[in-house]
N, CA, C and O atoms as a GROMACS GRO file, in nm:
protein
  608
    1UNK      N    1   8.347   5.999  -0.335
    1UNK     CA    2   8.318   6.030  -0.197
    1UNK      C    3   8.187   5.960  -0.159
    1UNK      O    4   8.085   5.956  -0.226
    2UNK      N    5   8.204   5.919  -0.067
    2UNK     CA    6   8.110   5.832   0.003
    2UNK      C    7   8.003   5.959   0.060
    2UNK      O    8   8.045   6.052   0.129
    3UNK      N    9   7.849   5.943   0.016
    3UNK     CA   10   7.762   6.038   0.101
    3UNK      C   11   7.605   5.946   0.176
    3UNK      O   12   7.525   5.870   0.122
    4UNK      N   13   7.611   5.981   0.272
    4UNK     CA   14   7.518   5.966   0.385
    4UNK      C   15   7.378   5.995   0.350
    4UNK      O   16   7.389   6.076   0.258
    5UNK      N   17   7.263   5.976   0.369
    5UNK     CA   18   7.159   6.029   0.356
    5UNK      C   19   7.081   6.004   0.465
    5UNK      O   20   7.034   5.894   0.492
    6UNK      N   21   7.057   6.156   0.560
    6UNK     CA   22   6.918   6.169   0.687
    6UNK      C   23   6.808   6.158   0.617
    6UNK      O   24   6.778   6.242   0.532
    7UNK      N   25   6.747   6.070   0.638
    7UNK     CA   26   6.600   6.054   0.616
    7UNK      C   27   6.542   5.972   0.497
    7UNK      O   28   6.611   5.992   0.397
    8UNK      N   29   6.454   5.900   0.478
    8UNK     CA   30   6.444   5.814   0.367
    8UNK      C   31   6.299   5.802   0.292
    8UNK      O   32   6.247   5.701   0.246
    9UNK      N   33   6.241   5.956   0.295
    9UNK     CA   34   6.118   5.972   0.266
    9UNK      C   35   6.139   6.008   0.088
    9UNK      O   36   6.242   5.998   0.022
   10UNK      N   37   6.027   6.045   0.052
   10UNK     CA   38   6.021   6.093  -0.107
   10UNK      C   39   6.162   6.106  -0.177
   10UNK      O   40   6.223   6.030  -0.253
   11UNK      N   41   6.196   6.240  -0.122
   11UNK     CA   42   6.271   6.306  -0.139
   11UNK      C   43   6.424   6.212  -0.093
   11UNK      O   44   6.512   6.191  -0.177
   12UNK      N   45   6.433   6.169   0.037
   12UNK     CA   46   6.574   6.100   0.063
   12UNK      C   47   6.602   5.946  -0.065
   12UNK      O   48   6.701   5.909  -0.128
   13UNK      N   49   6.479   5.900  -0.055
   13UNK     CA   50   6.471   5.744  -0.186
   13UNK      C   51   6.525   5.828  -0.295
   13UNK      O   52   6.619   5.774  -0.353
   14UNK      N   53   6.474   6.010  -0.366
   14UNK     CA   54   6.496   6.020  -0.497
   14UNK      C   55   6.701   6.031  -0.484
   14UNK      O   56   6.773   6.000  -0.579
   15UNK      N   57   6.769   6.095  -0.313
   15UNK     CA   58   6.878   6.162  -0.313
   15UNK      C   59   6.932   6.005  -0.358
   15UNK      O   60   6.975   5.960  -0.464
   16UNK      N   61   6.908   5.946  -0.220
   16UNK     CA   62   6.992   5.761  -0.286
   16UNK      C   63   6.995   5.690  -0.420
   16UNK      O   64   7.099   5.632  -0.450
   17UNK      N   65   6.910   5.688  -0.487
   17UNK     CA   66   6.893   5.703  -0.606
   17UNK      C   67   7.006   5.774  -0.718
   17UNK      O   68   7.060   5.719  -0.814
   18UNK      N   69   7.015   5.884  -0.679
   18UNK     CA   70   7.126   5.977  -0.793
   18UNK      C   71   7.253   5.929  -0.746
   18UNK      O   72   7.355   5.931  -0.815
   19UNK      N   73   7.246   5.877  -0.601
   19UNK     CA   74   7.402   5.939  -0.587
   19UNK      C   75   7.435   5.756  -0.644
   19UNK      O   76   7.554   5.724  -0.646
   20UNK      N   77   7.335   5.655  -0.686
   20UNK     CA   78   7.387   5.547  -0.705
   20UNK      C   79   7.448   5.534  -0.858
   20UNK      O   80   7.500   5.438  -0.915
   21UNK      N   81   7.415   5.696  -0.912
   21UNK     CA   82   7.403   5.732  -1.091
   21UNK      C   83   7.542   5.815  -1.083
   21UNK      O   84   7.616   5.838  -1.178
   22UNK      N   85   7.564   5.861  -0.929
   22UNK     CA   86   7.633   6.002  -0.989
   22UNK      C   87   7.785   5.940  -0.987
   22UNK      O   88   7.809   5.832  -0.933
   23UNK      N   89   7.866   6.003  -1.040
   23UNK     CA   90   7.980   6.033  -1.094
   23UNK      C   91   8.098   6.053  -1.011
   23UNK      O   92   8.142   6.161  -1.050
   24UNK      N   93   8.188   6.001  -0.900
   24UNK     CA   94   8.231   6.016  -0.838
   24UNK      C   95   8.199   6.042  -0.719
   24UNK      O   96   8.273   6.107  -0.645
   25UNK      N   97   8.067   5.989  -0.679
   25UNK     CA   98   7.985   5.987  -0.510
   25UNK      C   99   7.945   5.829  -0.533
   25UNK      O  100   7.937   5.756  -0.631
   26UNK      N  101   7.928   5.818  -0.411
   26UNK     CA  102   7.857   5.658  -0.368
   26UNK      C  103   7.827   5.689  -0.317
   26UNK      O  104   7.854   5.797  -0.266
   27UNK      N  105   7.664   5.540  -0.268
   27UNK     CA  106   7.559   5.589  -0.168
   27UNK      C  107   7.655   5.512  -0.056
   27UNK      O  108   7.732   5.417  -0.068
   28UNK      N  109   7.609   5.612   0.081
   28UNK     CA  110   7.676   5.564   0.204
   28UNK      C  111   7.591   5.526   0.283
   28UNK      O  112   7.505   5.453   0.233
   29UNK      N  113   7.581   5.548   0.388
   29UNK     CA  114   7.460   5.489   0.518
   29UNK      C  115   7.362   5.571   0.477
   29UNK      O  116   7.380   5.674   0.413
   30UNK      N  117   7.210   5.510   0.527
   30UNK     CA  118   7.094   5.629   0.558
   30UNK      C  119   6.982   5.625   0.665
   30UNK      O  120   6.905   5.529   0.668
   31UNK      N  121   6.974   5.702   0.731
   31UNK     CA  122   6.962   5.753   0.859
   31UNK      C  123   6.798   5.712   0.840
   31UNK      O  124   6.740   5.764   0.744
   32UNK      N  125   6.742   5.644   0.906
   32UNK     CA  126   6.562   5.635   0.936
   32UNK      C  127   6.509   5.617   1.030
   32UNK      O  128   6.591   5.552   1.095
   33UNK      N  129   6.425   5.629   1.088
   33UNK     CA  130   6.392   5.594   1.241
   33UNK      C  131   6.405   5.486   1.247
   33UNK      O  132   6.440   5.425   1.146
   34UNK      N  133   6.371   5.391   1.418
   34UNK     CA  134   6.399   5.300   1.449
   34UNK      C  135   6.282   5.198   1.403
   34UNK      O  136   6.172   5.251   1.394
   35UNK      N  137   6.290   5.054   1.370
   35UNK     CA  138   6.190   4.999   1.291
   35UNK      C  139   6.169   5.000   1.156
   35UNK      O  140   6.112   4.909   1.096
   36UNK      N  141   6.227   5.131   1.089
   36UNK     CA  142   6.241   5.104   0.992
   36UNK      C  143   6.387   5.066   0.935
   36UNK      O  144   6.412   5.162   0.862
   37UNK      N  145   6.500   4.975   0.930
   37UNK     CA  146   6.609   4.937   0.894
   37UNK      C  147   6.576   4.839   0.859
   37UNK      O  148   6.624   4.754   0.934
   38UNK      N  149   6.515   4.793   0.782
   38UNK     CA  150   6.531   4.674   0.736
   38UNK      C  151   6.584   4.665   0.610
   38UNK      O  152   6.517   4.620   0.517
   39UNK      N  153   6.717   4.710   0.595
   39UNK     CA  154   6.803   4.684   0.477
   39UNK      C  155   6.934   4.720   0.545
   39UNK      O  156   6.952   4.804   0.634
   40UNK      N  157   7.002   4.659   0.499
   40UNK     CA  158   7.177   4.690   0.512
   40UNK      C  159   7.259   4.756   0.535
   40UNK      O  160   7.365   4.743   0.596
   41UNK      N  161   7.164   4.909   0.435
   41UNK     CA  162   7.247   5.036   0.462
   41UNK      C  163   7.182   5.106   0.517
   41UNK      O  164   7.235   5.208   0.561
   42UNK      N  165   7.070   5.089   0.535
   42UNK     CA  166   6.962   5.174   0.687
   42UNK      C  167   7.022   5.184   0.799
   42UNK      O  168   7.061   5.075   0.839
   43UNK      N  169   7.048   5.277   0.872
   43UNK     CA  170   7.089   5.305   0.995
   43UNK      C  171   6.992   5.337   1.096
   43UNK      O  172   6.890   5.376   1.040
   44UNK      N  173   6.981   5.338   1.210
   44UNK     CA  174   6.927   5.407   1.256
   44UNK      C  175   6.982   5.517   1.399
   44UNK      O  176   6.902   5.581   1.467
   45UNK      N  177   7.106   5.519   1.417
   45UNK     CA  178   7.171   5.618   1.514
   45UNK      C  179   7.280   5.705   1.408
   45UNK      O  180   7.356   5.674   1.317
   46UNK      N  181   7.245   5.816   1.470
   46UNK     CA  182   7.371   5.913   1.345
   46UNK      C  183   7.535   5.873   1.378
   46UNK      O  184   7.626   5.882   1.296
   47UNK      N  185   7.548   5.825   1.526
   47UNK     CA  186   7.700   5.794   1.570
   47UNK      C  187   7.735   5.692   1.424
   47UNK      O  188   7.828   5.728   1.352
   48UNK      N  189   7.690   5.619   1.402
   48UNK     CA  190   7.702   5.516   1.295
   48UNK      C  191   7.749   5.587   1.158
   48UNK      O  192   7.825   5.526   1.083
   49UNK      N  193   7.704   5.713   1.125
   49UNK     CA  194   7.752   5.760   1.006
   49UNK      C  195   7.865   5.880   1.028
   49UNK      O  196   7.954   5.891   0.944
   50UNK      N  197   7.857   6.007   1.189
   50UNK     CA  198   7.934   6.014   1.211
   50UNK      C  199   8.101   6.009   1.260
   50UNK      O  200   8.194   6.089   1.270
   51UNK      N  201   8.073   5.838   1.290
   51UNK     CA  202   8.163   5.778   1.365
   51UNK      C  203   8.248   5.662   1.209
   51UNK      O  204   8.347   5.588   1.208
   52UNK      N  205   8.158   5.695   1.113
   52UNK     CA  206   8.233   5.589   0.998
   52UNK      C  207   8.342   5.675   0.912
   52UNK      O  208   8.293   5.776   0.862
   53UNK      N  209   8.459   5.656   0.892
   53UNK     CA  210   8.572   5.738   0.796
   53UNK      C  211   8.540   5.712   0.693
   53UNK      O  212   8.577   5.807   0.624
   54UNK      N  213   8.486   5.631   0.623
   54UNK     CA  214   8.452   5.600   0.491
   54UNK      C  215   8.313   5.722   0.403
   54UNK      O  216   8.289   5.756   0.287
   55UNK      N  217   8.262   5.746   0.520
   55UNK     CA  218   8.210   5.889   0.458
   55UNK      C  219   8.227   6.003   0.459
   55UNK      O  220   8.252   6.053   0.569
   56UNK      N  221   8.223   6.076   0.362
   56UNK     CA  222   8.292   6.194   0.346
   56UNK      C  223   8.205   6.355   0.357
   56UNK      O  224   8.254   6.463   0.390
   57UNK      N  225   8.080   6.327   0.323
   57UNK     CA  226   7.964   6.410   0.338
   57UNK      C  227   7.837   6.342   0.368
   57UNK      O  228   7.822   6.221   0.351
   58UNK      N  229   7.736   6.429   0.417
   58UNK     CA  230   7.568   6.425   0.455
   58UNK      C  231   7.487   6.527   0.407
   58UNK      O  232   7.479   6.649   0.396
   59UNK      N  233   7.421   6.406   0.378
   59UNK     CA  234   7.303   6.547   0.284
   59UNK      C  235   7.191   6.506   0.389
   59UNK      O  236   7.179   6.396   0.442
   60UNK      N  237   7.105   6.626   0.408
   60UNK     CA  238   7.038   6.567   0.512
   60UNK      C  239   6.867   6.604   0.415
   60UNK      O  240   6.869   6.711   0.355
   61UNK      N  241   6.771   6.543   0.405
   61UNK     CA  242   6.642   6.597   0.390
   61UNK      C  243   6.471   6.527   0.470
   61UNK      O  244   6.356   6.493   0.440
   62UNK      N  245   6.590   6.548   0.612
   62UNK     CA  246   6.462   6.518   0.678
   62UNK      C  247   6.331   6.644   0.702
   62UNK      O  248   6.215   6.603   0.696
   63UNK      N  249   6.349   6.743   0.720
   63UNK     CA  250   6.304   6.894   0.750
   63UNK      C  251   6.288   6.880   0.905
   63UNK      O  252   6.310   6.784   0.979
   64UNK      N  253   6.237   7.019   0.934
   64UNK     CA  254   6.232   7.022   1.080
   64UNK      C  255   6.382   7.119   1.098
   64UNK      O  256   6.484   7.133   1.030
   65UNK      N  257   6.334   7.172   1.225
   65UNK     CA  258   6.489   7.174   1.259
   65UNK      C  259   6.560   7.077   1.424
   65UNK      O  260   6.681   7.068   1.446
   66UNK      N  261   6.494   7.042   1.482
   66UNK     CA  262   6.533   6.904   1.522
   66UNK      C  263   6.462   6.796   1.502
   66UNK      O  264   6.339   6.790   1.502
   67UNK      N  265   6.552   6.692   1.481
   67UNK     CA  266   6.666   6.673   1.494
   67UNK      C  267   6.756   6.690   1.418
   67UNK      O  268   6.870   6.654   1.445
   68UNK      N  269   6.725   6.742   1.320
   68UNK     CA  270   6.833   6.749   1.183
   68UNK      C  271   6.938   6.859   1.225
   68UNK      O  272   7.040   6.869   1.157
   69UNK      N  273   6.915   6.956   1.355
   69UNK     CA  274   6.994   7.060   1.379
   69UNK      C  275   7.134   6.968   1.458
   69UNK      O  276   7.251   6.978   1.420
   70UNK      N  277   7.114   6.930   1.508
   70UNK     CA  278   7.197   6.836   1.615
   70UNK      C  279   7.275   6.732   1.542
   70UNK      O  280   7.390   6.713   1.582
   71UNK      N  281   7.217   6.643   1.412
   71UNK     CA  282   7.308   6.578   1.310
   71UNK      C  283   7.320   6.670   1.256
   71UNK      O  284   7.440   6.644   1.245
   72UNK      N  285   7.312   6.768   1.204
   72UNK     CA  286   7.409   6.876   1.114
   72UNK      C  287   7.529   6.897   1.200
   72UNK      O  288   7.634   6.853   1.153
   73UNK      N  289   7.535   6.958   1.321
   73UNK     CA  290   7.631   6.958   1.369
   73UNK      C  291   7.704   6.897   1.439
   73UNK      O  292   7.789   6.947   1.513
   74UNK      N  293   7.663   6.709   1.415
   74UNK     CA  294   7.745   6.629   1.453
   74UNK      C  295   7.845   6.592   1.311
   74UNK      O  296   7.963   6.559   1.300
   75UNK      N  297   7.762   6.610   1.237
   75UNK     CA  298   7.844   6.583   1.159
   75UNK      C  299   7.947   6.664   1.047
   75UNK      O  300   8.007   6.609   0.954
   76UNK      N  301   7.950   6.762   1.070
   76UNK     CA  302   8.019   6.894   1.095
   76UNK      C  303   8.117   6.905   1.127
   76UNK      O  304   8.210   6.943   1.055
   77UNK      N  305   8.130   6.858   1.313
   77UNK     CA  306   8.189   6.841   1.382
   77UNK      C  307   8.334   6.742   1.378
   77UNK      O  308   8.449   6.768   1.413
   78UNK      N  309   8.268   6.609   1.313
   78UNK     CA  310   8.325   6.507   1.278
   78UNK      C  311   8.368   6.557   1.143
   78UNK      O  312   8.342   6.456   1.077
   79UNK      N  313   8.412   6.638   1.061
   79UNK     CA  314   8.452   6.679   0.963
   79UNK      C  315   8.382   6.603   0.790
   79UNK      O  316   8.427   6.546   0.690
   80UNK      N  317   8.270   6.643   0.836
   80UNK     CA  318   8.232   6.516   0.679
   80UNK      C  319   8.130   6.717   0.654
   80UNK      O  320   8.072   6.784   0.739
   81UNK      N  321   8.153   6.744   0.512
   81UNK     CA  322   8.064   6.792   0.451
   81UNK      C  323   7.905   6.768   0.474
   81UNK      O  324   7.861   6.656   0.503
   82UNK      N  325   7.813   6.898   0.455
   82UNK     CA  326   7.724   6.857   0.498
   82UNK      C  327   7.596   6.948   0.383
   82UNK      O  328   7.596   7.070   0.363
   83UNK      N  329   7.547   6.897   0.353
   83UNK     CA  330   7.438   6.930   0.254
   83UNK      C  331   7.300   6.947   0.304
   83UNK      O  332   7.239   6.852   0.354
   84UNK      N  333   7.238   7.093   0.291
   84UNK     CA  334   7.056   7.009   0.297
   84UNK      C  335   6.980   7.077   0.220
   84UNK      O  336   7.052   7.128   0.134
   85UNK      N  337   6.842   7.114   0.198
   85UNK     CA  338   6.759   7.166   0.147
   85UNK      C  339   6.661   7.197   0.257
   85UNK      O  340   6.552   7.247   0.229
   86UNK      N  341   6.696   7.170   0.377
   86UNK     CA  342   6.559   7.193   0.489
   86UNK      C  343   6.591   7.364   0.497
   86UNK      O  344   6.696   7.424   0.523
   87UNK      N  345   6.489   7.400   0.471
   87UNK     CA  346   6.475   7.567   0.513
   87UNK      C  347   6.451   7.602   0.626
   87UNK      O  348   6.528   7.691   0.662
   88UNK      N  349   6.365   7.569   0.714
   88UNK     CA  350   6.338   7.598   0.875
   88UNK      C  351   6.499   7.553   0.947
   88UNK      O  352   6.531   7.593   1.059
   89UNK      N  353   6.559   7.495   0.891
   89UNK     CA  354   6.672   7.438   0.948
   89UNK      C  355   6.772   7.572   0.930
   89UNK      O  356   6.815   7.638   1.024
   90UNK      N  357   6.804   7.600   0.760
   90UNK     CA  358   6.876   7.706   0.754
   90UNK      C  359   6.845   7.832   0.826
   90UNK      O  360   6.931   7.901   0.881
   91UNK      N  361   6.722   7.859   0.824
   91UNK     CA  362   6.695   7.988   0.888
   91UNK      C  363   6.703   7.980   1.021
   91UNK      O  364   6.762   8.078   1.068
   92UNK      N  365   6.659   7.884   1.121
   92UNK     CA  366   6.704   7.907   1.235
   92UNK      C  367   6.813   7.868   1.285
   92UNK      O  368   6.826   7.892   1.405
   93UNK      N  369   6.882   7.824   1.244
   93UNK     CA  370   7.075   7.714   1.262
   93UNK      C  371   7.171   7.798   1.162
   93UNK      O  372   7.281   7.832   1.206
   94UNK      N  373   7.137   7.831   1.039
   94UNK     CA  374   7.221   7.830   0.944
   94UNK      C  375   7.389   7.937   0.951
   94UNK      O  376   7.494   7.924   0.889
   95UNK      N  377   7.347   8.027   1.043
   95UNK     CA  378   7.509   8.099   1.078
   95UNK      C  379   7.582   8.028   1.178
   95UNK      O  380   7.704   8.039   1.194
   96UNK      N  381   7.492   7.943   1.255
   96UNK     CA  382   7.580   7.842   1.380
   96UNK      C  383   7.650   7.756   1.308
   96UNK      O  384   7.773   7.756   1.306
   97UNK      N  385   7.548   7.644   1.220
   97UNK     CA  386   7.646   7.557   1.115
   97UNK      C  387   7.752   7.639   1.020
   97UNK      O  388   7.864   7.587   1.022
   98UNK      N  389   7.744   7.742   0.947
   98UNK     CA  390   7.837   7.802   0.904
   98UNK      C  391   7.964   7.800   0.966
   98UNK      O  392   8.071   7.754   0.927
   99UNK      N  393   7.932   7.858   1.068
   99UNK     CA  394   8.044   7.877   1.184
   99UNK      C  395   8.129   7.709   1.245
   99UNK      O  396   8.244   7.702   1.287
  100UNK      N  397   8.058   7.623   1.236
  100UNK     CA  398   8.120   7.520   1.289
  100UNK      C  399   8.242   7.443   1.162
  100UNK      O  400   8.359   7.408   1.173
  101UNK      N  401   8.126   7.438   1.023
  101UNK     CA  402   8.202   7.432   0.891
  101UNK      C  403   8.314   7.505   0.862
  101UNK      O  404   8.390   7.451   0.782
  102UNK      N  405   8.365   7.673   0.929
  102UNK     CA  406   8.433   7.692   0.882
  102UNK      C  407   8.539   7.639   1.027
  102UNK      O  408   8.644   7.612   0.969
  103UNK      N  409   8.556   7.620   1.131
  103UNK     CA  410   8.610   7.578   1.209
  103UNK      C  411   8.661   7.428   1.186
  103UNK      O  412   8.768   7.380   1.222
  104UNK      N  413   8.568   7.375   1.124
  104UNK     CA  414   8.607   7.221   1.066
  104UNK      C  415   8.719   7.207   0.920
  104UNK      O  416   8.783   7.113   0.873
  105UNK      N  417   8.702   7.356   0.883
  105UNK     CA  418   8.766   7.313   0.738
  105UNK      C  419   8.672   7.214   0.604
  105UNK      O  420   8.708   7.143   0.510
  106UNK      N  421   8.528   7.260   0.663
  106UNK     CA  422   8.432   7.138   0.574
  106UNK      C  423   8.302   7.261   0.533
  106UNK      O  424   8.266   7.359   0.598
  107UNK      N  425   8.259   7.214   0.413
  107UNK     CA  426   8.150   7.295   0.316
  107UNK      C  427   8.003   7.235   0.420
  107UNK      O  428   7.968   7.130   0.473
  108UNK      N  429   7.957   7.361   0.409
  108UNK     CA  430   7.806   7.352   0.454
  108UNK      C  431   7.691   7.443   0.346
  108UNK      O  432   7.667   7.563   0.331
  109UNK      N  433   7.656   7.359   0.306
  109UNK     CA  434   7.582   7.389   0.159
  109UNK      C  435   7.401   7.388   0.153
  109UNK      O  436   7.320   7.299   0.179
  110UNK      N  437   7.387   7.503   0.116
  110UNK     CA  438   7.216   7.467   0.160
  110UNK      C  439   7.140   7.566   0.007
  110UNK      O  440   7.033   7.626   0.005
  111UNK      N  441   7.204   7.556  -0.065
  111UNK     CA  442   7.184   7.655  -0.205
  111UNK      C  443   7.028   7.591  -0.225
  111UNK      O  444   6.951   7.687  -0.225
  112UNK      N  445   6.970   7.490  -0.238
  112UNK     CA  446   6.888   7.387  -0.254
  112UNK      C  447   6.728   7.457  -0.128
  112UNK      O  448   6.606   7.462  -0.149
  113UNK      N  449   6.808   7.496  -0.014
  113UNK     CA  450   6.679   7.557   0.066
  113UNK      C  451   6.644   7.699   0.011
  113UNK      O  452   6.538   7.758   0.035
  114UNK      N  453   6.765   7.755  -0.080
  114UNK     CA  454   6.680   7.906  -0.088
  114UNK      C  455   6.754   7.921  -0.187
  114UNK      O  456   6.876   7.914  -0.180
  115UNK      N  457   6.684   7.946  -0.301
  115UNK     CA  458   6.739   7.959  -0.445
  115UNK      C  459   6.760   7.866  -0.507
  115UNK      O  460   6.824   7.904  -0.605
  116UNK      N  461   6.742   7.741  -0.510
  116UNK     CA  462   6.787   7.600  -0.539
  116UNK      C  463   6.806   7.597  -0.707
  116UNK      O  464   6.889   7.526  -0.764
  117UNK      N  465   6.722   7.680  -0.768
  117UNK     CA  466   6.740   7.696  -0.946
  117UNK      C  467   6.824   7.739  -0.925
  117UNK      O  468   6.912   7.652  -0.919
  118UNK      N  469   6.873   7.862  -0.899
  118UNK     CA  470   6.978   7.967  -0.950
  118UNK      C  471   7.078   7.962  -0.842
  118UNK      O  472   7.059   7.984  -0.722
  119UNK      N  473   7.194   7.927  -0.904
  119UNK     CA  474   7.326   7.899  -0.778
  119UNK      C  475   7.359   8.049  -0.703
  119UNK      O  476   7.460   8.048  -0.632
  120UNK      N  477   7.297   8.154  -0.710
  120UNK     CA  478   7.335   8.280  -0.674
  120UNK      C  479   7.382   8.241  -0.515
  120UNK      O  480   7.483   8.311  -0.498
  121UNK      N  481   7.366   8.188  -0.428
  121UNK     CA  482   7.402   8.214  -0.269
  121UNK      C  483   7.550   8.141  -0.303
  121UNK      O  484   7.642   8.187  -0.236
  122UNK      N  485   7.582   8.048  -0.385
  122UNK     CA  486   7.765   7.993  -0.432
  122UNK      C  487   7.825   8.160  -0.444
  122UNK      O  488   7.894   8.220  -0.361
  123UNK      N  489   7.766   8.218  -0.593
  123UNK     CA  490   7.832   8.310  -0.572
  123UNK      C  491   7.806   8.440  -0.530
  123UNK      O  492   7.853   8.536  -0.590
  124UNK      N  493   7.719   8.452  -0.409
  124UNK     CA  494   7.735   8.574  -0.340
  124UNK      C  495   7.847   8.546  -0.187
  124UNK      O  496   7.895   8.636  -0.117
  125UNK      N  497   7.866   8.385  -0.168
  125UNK     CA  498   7.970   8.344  -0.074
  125UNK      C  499   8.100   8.421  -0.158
  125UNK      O  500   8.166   8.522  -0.134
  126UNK      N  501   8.102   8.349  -0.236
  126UNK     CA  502   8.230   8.397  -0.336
  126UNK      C  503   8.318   8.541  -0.290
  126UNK      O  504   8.422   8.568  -0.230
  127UNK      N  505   8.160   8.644  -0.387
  127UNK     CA  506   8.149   8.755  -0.384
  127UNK      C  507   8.234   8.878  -0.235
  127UNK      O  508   8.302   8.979  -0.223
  128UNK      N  509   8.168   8.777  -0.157
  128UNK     CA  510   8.144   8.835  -0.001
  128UNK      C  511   8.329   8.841   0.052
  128UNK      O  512   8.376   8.930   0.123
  129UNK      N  513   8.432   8.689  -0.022
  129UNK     CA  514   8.558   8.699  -0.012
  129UNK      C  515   8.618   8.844  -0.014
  129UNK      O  516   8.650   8.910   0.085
  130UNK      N  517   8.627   8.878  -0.139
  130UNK     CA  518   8.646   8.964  -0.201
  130UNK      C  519   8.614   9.178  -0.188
  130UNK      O  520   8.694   9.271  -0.190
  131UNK      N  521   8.470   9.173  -0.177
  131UNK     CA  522   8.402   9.236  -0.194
  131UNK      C  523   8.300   9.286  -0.063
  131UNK      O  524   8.255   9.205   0.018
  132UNK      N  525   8.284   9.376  -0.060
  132UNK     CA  526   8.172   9.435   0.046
  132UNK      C  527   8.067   9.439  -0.032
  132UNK      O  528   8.072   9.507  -0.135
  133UNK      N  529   7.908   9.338   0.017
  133UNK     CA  530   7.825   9.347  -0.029
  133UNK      C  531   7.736   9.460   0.019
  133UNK      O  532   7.775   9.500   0.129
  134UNK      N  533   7.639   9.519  -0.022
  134UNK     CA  534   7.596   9.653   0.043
  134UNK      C  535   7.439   9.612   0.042
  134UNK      O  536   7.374   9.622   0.146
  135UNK      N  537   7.392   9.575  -0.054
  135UNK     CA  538   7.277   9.539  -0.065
  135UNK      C  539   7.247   9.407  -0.184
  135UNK      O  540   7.309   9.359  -0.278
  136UNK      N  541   7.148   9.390  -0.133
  136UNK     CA  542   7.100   9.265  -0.252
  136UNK      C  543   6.963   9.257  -0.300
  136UNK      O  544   6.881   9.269  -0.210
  137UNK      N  545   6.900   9.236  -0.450
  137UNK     CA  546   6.798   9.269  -0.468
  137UNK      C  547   6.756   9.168  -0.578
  137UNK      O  548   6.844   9.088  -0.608
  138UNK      N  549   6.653   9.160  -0.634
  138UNK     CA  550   6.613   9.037  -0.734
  138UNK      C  551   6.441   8.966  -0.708
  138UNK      O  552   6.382   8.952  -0.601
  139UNK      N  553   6.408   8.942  -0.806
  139UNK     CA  554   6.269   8.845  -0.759
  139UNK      C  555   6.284   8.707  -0.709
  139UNK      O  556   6.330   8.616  -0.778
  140UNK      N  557   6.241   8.694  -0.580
  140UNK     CA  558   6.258   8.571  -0.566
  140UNK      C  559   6.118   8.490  -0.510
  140UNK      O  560   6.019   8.563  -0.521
  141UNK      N  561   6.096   8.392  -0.469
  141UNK     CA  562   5.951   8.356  -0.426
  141UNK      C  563   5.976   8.357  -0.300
  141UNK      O  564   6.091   8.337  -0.258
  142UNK      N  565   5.867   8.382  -0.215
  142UNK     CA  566   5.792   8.409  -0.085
  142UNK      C  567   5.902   8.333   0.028
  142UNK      O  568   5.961   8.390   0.120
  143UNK      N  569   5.908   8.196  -0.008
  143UNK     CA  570   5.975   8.155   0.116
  143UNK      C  571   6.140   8.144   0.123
  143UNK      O  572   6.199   8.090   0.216
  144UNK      N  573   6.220   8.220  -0.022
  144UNK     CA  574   6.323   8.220  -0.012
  144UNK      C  575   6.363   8.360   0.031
  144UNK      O  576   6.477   8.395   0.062
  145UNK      N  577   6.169   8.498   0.028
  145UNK     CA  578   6.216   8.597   0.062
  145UNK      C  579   6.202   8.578   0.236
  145UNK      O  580   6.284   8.635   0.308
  146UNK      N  581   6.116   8.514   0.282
  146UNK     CA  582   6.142   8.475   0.436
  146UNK      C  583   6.260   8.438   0.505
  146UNK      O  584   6.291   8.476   0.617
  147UNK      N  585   6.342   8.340   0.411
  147UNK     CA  586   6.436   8.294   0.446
  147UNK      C  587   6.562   8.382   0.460
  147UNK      O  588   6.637   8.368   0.557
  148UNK      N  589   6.586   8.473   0.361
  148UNK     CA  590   6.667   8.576   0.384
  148UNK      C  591   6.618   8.669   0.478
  148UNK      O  592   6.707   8.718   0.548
  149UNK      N  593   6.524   8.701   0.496
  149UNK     CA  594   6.496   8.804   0.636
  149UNK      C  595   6.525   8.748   0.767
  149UNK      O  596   6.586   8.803   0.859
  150UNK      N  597   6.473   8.628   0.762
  150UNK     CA  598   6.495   8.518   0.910
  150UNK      C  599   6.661   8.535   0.885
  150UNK      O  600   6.700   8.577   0.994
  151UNK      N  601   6.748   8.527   0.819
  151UNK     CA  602   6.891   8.511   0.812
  151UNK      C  603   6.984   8.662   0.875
  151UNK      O  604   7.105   8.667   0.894
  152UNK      N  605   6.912   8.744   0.890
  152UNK     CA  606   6.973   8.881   0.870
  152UNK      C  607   7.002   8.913   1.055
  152UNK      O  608   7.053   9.019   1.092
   0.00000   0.00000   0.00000
């Protein structure tokens, strides 16, 4: 599967990087402001990665929550999987994108903004199928306990 990458700072160079290692992903377009494209697969308008069939997901790690709120749910929209780790993003967007992902038939994945060691939010989705959750409890650090309060 072909994946996209918003933003091309620290963090976006280390995502392009893996996915050129990983195992059944290729690197796809990546999203940078204008002026900076000076390579091939630099983009600089999201229509360009939402508008290409050849990709299949976006991981986004620009932070903020715009503009990254508006390509999350363009590309959502356009049915490509969508990945991030921005936390201000999940907490203030994150049940809207949910909601559009499940309308799309496409994964919206943000395990990486809150809990990123421990896959627990995979399986408390799981869980939630199944099961009435009643409460939830555990040590976690400061801004993944923000993040679940902002979520509620």
């Amino acid at each position: 599967m072909k994946v996209a990458v918003l933003g091309f700072g620290t963090v976006g160079v280390g995502v392009y990087e893996m996915l050129g290692k990983a195992n059944g992903l290729e690197q796809g377009p990546v999203l940078v402001r204008p002026g900076k494209n000076d390579a091939p697969f630099k983009v600089t308008s999201i229509e360009e990665i939402v508008n290409d069939p050849s990709v299949g997901a976006v991981a986004e790690v620009m932070g903020g929550v715009e503009p990254a709120y508006s390509y999350a749910a363009a590309a959502l929209k356009a049915g490509k999987h969508f990945v991030t780790s921005n936390k201000a993003l999940v907490a203030a967007k994150g049940p809207e994108l949910d909601a559009i992902a499940r309308e799309q038939g496409v994964a919206f994945l943000f395990s990486a903004a809150c809990g990123g060691g421990v896959p627990f939010l995979h399986n408390l989705a799981l869980a939630r199928e199944s099961d009435e959750i009643r409460a939830l409890g555990g040590i976690l650090n400061g801004t993944t306990n923000y993040m679940l309060d902002a979520m509620q």
